[in-house]
C-alpha positions as CSV (number, residue, x, y, z in Angstrom):
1,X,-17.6,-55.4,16.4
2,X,-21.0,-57.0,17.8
3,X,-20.9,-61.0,16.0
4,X,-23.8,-61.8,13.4
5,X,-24.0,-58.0,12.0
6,X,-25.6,-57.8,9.1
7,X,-24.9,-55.5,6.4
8,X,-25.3,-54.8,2.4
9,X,-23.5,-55.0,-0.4
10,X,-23.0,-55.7,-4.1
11,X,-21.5,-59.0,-5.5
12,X,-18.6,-59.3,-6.9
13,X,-18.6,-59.6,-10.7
14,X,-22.0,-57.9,-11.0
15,X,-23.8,-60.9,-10.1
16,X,-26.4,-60.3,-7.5
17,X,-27.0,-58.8,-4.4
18,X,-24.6,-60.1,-1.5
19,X,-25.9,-60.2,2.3
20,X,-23.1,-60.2,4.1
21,X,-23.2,-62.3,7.7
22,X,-20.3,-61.4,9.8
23,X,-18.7,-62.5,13.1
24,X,-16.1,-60.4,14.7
25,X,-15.5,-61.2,18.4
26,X,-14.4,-64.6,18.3
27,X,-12.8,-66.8,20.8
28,X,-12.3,-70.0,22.4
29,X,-12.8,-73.7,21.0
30,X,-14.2,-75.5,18.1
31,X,-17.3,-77.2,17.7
32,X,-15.4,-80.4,16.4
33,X,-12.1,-81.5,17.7
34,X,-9.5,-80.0,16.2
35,X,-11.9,-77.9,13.7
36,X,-9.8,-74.7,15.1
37,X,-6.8,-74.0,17.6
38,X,-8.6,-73.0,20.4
39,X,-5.9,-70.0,21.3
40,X,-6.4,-68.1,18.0
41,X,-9.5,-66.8,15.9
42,X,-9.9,-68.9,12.7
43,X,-11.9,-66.9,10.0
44,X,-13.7,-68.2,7.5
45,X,-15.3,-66.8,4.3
46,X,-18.1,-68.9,3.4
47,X,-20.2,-68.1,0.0
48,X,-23.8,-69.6,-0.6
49,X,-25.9,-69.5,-3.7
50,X,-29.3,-67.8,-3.1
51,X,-32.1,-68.3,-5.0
52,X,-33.0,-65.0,-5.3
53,X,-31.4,-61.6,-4.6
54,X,-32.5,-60.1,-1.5
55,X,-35.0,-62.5,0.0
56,X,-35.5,-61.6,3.5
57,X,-36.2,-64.8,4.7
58,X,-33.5,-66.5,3.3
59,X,-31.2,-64.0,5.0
60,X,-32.6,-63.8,8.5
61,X,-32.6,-68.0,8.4
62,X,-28.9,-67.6,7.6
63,X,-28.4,-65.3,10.1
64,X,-29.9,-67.8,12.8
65,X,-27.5,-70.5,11.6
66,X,-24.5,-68.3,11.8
67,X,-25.2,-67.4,15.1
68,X,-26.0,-70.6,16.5
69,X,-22.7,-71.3,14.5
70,X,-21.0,-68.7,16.3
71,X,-22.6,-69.3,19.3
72,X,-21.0,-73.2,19.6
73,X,-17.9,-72.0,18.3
74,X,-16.5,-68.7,19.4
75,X,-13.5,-68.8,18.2
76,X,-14.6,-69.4,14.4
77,X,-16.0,-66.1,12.6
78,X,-18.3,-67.1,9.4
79,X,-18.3,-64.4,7.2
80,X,-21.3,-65.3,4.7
81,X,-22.2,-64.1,1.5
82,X,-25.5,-65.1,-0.3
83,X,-25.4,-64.4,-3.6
84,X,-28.0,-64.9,-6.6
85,X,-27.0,-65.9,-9.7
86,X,-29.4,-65.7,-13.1
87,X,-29.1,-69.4,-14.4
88,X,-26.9,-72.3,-14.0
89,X,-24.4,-71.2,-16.5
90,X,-23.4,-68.2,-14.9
91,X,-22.7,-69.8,-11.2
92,X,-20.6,-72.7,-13.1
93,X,-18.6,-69.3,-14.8
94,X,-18.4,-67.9,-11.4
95,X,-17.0,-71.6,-9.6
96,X,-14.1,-72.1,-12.3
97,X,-13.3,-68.1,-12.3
98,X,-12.6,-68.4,-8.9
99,X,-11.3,-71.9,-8.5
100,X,-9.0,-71.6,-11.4
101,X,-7.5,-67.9,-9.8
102,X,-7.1,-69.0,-6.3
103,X,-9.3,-66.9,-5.3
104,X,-12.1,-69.3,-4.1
105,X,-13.9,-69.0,-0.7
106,X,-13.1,-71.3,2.1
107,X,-16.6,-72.9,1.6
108,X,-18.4,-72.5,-1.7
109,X,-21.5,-73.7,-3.2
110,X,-21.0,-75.6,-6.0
111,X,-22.9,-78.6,-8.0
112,X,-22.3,-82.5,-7.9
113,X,-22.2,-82.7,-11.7
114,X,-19.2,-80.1,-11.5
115,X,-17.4,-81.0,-8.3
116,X,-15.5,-84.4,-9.4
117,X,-14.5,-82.6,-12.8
118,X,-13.2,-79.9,-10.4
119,X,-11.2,-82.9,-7.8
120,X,-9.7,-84.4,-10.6
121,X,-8.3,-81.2,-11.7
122,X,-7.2,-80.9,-8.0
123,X,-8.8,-77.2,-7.7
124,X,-10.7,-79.0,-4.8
125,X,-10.2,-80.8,-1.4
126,X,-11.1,-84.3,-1.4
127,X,-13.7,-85.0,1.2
128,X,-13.4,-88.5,0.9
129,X,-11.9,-89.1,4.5
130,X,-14.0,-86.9,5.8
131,X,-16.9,-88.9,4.9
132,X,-16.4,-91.7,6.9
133,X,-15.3,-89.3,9.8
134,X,-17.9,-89.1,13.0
135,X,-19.5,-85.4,13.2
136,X,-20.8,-84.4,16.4
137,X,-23.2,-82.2,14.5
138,X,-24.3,-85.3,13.0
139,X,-25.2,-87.2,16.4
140,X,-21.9,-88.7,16.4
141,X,-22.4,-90.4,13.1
142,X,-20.1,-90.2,9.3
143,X,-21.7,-88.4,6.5
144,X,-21.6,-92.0,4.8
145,X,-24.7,-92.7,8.0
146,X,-26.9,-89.7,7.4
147,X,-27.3,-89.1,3.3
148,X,-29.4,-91.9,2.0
149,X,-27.7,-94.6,-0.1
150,X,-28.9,-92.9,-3.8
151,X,-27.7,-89.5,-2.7
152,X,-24.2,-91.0,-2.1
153,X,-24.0,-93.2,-5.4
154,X,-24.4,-89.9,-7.1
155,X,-21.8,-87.7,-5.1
156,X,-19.1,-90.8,-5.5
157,X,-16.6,-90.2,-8.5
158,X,-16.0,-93.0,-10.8
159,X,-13.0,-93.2,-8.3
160,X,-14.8,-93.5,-5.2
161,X,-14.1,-90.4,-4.0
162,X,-16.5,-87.4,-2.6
163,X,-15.7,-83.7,-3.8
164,X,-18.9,-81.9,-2.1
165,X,-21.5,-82.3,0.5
166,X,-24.9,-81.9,-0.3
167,X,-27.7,-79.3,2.2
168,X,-31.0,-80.6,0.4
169,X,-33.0,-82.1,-2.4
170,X,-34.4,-81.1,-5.5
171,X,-37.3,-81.8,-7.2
172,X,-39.6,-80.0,-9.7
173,X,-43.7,-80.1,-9.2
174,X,-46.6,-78.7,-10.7
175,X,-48.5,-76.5,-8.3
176,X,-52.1,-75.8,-9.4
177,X,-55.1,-74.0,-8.5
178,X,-57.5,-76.8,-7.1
179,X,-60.1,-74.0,-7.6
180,X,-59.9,-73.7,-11.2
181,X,-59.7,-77.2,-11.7
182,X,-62.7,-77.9,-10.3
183,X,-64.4,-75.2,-12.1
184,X,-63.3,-77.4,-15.1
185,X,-64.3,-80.4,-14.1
186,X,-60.9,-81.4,-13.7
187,X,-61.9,-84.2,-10.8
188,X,-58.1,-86.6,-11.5
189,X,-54.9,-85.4,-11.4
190,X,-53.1,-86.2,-14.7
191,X,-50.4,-88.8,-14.4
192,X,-50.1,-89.5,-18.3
193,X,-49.5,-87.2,-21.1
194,X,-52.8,-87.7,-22.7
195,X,-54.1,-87.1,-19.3
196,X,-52.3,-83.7,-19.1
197,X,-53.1,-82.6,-22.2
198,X,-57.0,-83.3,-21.6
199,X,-57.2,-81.6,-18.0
200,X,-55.5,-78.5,-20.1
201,X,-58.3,-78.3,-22.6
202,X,-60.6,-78.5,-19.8
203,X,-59.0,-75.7,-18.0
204,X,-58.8,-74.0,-21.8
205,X,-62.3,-74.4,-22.4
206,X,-63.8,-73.1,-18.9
207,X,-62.1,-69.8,-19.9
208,X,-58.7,-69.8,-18.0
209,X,-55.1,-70.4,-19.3
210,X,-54.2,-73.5,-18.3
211,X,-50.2,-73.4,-17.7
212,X,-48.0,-70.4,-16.9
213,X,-44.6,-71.3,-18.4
214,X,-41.8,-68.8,-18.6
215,X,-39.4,-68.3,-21.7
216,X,-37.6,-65.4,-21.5
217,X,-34.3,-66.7,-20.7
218,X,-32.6,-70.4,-19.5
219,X,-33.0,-68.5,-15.4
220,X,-36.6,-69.0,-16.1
221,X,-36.3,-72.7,-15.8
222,X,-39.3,-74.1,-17.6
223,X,-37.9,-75.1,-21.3
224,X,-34.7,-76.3,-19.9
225,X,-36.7,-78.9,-17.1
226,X,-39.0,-79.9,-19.7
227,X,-37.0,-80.8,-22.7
228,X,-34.3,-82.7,-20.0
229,X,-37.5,-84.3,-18.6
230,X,-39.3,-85.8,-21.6
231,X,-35.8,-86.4,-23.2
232,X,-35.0,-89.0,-20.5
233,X,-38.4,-90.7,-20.6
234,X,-37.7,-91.6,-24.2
235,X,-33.9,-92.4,-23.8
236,X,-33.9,-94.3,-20.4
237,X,-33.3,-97.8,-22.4
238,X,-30.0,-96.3,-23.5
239,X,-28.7,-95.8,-19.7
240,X,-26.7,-98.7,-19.7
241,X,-24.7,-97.9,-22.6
242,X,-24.3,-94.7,-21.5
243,X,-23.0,-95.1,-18.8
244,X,-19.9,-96.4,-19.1
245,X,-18.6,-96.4,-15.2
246,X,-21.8,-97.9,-14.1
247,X,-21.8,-96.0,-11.2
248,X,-25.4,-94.9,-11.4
249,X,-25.2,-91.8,-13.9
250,X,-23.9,-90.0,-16.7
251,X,-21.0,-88.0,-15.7
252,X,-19.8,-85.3,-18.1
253,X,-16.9,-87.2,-19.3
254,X,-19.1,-90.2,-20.4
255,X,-21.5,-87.5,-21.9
256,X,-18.6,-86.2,-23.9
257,X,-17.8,-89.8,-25.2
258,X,-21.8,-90.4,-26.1
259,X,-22.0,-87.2,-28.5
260,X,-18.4,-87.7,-29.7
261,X,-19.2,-91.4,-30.8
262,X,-22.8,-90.4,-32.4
263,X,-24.3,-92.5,-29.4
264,X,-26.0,-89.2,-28.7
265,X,-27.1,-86.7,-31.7
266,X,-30.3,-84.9,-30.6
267,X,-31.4,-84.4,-34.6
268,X,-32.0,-88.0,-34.6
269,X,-35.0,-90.1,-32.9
270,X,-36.2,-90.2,-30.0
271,X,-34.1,-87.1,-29.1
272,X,-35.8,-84.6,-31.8
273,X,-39.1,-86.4,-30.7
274,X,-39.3,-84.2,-27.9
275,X,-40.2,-80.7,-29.3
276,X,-42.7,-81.3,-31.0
277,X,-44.3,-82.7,-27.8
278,X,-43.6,-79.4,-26.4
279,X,-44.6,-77.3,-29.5
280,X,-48.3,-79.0,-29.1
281,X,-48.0,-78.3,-25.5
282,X,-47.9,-74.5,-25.9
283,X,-51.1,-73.7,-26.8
284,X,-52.2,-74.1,-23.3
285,X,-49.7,-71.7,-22.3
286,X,-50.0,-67.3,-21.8
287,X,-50.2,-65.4,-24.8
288,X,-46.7,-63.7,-25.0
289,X,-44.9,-66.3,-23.0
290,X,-41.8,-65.7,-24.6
291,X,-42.1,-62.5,-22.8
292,X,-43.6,-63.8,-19.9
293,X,-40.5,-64.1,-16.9
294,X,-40.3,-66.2,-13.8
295,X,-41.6,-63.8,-11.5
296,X,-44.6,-62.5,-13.6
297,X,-45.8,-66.2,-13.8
298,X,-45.8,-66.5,-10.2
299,X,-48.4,-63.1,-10.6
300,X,-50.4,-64.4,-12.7
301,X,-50.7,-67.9,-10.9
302,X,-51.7,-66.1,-7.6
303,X,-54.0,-63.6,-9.4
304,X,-55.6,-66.7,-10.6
305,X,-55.2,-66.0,-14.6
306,X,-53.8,-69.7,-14.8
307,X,-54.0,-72.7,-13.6
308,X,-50.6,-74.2,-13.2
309,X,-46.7,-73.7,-12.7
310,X,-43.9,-75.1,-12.7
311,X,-41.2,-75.2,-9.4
312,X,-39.2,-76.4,-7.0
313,X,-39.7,-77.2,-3.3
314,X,-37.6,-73.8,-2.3
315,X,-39.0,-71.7,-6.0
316,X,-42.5,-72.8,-4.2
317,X,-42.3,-70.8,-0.8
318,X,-43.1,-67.4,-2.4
319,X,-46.3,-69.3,-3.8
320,X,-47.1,-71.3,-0.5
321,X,-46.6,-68.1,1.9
322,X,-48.0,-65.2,-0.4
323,X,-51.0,-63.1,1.3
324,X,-52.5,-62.5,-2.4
325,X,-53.0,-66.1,-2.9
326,X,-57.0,-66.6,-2.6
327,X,-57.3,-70.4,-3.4
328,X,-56.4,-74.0,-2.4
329,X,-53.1,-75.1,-3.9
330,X,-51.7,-78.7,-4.4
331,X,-48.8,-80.4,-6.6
332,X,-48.0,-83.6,-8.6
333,X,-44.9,-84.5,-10.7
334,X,-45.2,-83.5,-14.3
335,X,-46.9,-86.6,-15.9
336,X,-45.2,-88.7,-18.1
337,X,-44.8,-89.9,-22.0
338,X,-47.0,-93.2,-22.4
339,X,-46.2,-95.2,-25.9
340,X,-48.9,-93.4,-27.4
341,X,-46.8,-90.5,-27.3
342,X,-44.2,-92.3,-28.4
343,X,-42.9,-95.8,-29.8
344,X,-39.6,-95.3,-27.5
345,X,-41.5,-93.9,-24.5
346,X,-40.6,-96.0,-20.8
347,X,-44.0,-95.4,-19.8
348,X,-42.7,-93.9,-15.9
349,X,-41.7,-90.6,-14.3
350,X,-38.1,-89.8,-14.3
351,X,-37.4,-86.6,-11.8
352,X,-35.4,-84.1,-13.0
353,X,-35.4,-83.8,-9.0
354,X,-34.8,-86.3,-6.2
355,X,-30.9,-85.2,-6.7
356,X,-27.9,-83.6,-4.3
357,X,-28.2,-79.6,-4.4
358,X,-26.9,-76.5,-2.1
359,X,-23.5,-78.6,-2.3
360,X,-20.6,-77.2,-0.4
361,X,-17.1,-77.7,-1.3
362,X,-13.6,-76.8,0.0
363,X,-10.8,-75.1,-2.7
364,X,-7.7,-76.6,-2.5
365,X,-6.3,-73.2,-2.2
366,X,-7.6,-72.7,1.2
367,X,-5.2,-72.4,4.3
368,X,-4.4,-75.7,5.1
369,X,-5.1,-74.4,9.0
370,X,-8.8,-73.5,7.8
371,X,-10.0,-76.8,6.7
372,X,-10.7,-78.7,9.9
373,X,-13.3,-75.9,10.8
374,X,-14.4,-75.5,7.2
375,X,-15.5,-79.3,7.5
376,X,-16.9,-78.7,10.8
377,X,-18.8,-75.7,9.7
378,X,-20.3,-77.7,6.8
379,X,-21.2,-80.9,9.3
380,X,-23.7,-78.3,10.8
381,X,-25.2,-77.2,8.0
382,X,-26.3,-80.6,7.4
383,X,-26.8,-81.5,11.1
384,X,-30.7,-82.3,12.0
385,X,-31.2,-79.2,13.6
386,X,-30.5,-77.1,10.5
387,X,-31.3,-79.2,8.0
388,X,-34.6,-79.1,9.7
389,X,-34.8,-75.3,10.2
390,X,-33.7,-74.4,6.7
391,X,-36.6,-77.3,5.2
392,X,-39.0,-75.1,7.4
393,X,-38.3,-71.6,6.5
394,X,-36.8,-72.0,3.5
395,X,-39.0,-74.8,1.8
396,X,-35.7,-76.7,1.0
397,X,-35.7,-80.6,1.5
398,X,-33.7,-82.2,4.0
399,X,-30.5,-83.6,2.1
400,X,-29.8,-86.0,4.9
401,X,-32.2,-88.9,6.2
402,X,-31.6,-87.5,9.9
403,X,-34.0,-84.6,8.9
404,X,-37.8,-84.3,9.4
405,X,-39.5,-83.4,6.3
406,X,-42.6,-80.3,6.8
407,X,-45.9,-80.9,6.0
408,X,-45.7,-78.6,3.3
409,X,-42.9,-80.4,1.7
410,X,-44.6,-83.7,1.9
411,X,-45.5,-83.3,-2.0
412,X,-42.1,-83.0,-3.0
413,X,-41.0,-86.0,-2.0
414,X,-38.9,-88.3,-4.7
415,X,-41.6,-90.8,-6.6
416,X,-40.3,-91.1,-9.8
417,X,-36.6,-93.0,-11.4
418,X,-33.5,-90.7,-11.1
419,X,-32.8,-88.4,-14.8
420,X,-29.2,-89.7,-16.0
421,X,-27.9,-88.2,-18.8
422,X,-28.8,-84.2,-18.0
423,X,-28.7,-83.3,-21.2
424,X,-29.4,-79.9,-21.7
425,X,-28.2,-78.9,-18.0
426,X,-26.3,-76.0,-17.3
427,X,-24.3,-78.0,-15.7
428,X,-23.1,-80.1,-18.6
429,X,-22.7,-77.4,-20.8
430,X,-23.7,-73.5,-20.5
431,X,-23.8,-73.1,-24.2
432,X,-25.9,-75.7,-24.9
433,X,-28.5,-74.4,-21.6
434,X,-28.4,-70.8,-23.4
435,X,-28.6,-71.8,-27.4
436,X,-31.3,-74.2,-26.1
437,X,-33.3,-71.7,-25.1
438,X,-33.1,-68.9,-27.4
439,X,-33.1,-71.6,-30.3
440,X,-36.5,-73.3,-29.1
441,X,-38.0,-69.2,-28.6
442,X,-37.6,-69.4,-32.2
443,X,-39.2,-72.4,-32.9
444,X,-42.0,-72.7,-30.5
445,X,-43.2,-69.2,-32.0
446,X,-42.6,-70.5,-36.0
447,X,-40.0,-68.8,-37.1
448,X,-37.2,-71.5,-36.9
449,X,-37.9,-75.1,-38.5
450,X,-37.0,-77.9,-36.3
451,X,-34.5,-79.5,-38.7
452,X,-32.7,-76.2,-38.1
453,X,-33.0,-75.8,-34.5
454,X,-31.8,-78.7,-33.8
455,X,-28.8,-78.8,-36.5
456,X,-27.7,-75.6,-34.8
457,X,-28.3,-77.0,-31.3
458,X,-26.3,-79.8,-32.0
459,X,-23.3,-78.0,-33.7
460,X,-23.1,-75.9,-30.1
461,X,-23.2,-79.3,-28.5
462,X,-20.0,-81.3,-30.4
463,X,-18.3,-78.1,-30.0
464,X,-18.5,-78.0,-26.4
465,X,-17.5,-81.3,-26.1
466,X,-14.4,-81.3,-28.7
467,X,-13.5,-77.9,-26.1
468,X,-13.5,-80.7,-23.0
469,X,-11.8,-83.8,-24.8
470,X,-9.0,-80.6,-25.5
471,X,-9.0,-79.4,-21.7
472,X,-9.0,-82.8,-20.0
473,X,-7.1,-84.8,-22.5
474,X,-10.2,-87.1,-23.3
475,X,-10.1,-89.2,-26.6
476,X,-11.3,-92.4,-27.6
477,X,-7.8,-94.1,-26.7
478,X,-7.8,-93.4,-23.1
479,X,-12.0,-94.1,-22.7
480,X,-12.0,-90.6,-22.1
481,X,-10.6,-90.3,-18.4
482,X,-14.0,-93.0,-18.0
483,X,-12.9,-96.2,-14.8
484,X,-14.9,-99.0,-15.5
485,X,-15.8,-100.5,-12.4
């Protein structure tokens, strides 16, 4: 069977899409020693979250790292899946479905927030050692060498220990049409609320709709960034309460202790605050935008019928690349809440970005013979020469410090101070991601008062977390599974 064949299928579970990269002639030695015993094939089935379904670009740059893989290590045979998934919610469903039945990949994607929940339940390998292990991918330096200090603090465990390895950085921007802005008059690029709000009635007045913000569903992104956004620039001052560890960030176990304890209760100041911010905010968005998907946004921002989105470094390459795009495109951070906003406002950016994403973890159910090479195969994914190929053709920041960043990334670089808490992530809490969204449909289109919104919102919320103090034992008398340092 010729190695790096390519071939279609479906995803299992109805998810997605899955492209399929697979090596069949394999022989010979490992790329690390002892990643493989060099007189026998080691196979490994290795599943990466795409996304979107069926990008060509994404698959062909995957295929080029599996056979340069292959190609260093022929006696290892990757077989890849990309699959898409439409939110956060339903990739954590997919992670414990297969964790929990054994059933796990060698090498999965996964997410930081998840991962140490997943180690302490010992569904995982810990990576720890591994992490302080030299990796001749990595020039012959430890994990612990090539990820920058703040991307380490937030892949620790309150126990010290490392349950994933990041492949790049997230961070969200606003792209705009430097076109229509200066049709405007729109001559500064907003860095305060105020500011934002002006530039949109600008934009409004010259006779173009100012923001494109999709609201069909939490896969669209836009409500979920914003309210976790603007949330954190009024709460920041509580961090240190919060966060009981003091590691650096909220895990969920010390979110589940701040909304069991009242420390947290979103239909209280500052956290109701927020959506009316938000509400006032909509007028410069598309008629209909409650109907208005990811995809169609990115339509109208190329046909020029508004002025402004909302994405990430990778969500930006369709934008960036696209032969119907006409006009000059730049990007800034979403500008912040000043305290003439707000009373409790910190007055600076805090990135929903600038944090560990793509990471790859091991199951504990893997064949104890599998995990040397699954280790080496994830050391090249984050090796210079990938990193830097995958931050070029897939617009996806470099994860290590060892990496080049493009031109074209350049804008999304981390400026602001990290988000901790993560409210209303799918990764804290599906539930709350989904009622969030459909909830805030409701009341950004009048039909749902906010004292309602957010009562319902917040019964989701303490019901999700009585659920995890019941799965992982947590109650007040044991600080809720929470080492203080």
């Amino acid at each position: 069977m010729e190695k790096n064949r390519l071939t279609m299928r479906g995803a299992a579970a109805a998810i997605g899409i899955a492209l399929v990269v697979a090596g069949c002639n394999a022989s010979g030695g490992a790329g690390s020693e002892g990643a493989a015993d060099s007189n026998r094939t080691t196979e490994l089935n290795v599943i990466i979250q795409s996304d979107a379904s069926g990008d060509e670009q994404e698959k062909v740059a995957w295929e080029e790292t599996i056979a340069l893989y292959e190609e260093a290590n022929p006696n290892v045979d990757v077989n890849l899946q990309l699959q898409s998934f439409d939110g956060v919610e339903q990739h954590r469903t997919w992670v414990t479905t297969q964790l929990i039945g054994g059933t796990a990949p060698d090498v999965f994607t996964t997410r930081y927030i998840w991962d140490q929940e997943d180690l302490k339940k010992e569904l995982l390998v810990d990576l720890t050692p591994y992490y302080t292990q030299k990796q001749a991918h990595l020039g012959d330096r430890t994990w612990e060498e090539a990820f920058p200090d703040a991307v380490l603090q937030r892949m620790r465990g309150d126990d010290g220990r490392y349950a994933s390895v990041p492949t790049s950085i997230d961070s969200v921007r606003i792209l705009y049409n430097k076109d229509l802005f200066d049709k405007a008059g729109v001559t500064a690029i907003p860095t305060t609320w105020n500011e934002f709000m002006e530039a949109q009635e600008k934009l409004k007045q010259s006779g173009v709709v100012p923001f494109g913000f999709p609201n069909t569903k939490p896969g669209d992104y836009n409500y979920s960034w914003t309210t976790r956004i603007l949330t954190e620039e009024l709460i920041a001052s509580q961090y240190e309460e919060l966060d009981v560890s003091g590691n650096g960030f909220i895990e969920v176990n010390e979110y589940v202790r701040a909304v069991d304890q009242g420390m947290v209760d979103i239909t209280q100041s500052p956290y109701k605050d927020v959506f009316p911010l938000i509400k006032e905010w909509s007028q410069y968005w598309p008629r209909g935008y409650n109907g208005i998907d990811f995809n169609t946004s990115n339509e109208m921002f190329l046909r020029g019928e508004v002025a402004m989105v909302m994405r990430t470094s990778s969500q930006s390459k369709v934008l960036f690349e696209s032969s119907a795009r006409n006009f000059e495109m730049a990007l800034f951070p979403l500008p912040y809440i000043t305290k003439e906003n707000h009373p409790d406002a910190v007055e600076k950016l805090m990135e929903i970005g600038g944090v560990p994403a793509g990471n790859l973890a091991i199951p504990k159910s893997i064949d104890p013979g599998k995990i040397d090479a699954a280790v080496d195969f994830i050391a090249f994914v984050t090796s210079p020469r990938i990193q830097g190929m995958h931050a070029e053709k897939l617009y996806r920041a470099p994860a290590t410090a060892t990496a080049d960043l493009p031109e074209h990334l350049q804008g999304f670089k981390f400026v602001g101070d990290p988000m901790k808490l993560n409210i209303y992530g799918g990764e804290v809490d599906k539930n709350v991601t989904e009622n969030n969204q459909k909830l805030g449909q409701l009341y950004l289109e009048g039909s749902k008062p906010l004292e309602e919104y957010l009562a319902e919102l917040k019964q989701v919320m303490v019901d999700g977390v009585k659920k995890k103090m019941e799965e992982n034992q947590w109650n007040a008398g044991n600080n809720y599974g929470i080492k203080q340092e």
